[in-house]
Structures are given as C-alpha cells and as structure tokens.
C-alpha positions as CSV (number, residue, x, y, z in Angstrom):
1,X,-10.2,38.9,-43.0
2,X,-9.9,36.5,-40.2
3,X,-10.3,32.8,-40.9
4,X,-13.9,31.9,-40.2
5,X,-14.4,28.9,-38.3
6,X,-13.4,28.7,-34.4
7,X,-13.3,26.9,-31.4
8,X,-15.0,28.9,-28.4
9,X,-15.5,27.9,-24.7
10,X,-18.7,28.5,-23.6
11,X,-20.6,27.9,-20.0
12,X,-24.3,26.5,-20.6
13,X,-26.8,28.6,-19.3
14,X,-29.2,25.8,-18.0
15,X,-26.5,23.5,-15.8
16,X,-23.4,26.0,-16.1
17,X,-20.5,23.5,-17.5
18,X,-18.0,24.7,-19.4
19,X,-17.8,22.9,-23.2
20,X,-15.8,23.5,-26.2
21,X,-18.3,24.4,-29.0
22,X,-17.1,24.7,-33.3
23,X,-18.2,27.9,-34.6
24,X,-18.7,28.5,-38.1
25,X,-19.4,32.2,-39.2
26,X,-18.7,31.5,-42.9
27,X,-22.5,31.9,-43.5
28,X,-22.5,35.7,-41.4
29,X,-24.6,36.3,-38.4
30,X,-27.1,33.3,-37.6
31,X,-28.8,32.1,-34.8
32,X,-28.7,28.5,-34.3
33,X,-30.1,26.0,-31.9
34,X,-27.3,23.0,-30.0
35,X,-27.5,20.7,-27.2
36,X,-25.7,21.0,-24.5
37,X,-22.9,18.1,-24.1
38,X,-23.5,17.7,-20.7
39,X,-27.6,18.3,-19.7
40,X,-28.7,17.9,-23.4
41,X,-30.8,21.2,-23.1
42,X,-31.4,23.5,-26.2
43,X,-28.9,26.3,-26.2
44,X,-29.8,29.4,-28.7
45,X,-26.3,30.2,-30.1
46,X,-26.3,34.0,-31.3
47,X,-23.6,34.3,-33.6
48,X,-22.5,37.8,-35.2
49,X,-19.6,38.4,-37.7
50,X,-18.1,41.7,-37.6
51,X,-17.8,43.0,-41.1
52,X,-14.7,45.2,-41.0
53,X,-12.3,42.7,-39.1
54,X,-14.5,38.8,-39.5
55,X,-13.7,38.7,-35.4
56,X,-17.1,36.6,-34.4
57,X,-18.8,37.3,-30.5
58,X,-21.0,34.4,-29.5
59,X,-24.3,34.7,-26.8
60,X,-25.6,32.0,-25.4
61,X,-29.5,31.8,-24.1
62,X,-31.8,29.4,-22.7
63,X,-34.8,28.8,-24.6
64,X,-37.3,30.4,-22.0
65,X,-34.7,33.6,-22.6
C-alpha cells in the first residue's frame, strides 16, 4: 500500500493561486473544509483513497459549489 500522507499542489477555486496543501488519507475518503493561504476563502477538499493501490485524487470546490 502506498504511504498515506502527501503533499499536493492545488489551484484555489475562488482567487486561482497555486498552494501546496498536506494531505492525509490515513482516515479513507473524507471531505474536509481549509482556507485558502492566500484569499482565506473556505475550500471543500474531497479526498478519496483508492482501496486496491492507497493512490489518493483530491477535488477542490467553492462553497457555493
């Protein structure tokens, strides 16, 4: 199984920048609520955990998604 925590890059969906977010997917799929670094906005993170190979895929989403 692939080691569980990561470092992602994702672009928020309110102002756009670019940010290096810690995920951890220890716990399985979640979704969580984080502040942007730069605009402070909420960001939903969608987090899911493949099963067979522990590879994790992140979405991002305003809250008015």
């Amino acid at each position: 199984m692939k080691f569980m925590f990561e470092m992602r890059k994702i672009h928020c969906p309110y102002c756009g920048e670019l940010q290096l977010v810690d995920l951890d997917g220890s716990g399985g799929d979640q979704n969580y609520w984080e502040d942007c670094q730069v605009c402070c906005s909420p960001i939903l993170f969608r987090l899911h955990v493949d099963t067979h190979s522990g590879a994790l895929a992140v979405h991002v989403h305003r809250d008015d998604d």
